[in-house]
C-alpha positions in Angstrom: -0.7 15.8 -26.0 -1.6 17.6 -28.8 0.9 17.0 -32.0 -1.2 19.4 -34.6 1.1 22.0 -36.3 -0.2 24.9 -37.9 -0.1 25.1 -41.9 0.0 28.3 -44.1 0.3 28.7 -47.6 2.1 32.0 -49.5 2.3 33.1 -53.0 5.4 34.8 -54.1 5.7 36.5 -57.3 9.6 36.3 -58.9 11.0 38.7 -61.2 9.9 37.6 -65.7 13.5 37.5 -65.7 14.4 34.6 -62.8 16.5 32.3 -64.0 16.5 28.8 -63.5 19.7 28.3 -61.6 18.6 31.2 -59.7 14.9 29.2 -58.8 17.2 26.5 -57.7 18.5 28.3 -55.2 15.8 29.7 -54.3 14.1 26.1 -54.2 17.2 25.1 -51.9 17.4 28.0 -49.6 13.8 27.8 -48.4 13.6 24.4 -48.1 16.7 24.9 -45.4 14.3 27.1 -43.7 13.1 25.9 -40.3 9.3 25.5 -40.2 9.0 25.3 -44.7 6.9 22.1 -45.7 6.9 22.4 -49.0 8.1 24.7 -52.2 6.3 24.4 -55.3 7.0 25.9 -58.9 4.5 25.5 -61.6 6.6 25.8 -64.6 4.1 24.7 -67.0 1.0 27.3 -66.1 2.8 30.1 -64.1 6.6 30.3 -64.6 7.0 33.2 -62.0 5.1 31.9 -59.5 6.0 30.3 -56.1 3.8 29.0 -53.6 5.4 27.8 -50.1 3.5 25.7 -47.4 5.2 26.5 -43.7 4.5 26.2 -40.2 4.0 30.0 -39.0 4.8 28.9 -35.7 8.7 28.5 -36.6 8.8 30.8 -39.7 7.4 33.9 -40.9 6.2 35.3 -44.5 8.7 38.2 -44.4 11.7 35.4 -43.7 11.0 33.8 -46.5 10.6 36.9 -48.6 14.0 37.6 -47.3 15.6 34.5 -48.3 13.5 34.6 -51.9 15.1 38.2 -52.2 18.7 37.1 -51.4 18.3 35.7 -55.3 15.4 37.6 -57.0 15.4 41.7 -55.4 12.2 41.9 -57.4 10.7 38.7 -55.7 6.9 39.9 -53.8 4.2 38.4 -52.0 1.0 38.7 -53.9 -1.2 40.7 -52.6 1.0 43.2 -51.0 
């Protein structure tokens, strides 16, 4: 039986103006997502940026783009 799950990591880009309440919610609503590992801000070295671990077996990048979006319209992945 094999128990290995697949792992992929995504940068999003938020809008300069994301507030902090708004991050938490942001924070909160991906981590609800089925399949998210982990959701990491790095307030110290890049304030806008967001990088999210998941399972792409159970989620997708443009999910959580749409759940990022639901707070911050601006909100991209980088490189696209």
């Amino acid at each position: 039986m094999n128990t290995d799950i697949s792992i992929a990591d995504i940068l999003f880009h938020l809008h300069p103006d994301t507030t902090a309440d708004c991050k938490d919610r942001i924070e909160e609503g991906l981590r609800a997502q089925e399949g998210v590992i982990s959701v990491h801000f790095n307030e110290q070295d890049h304030p806008h940026a967001l990088v999210v671990a998941y399972n792409p077996e159970a989620s997708s990048s443009q999910a959580l783009l749409a759940e990022i979006r639901k707070c911050d319209k601006e909100a991209v992945m980088a490189g696209f």
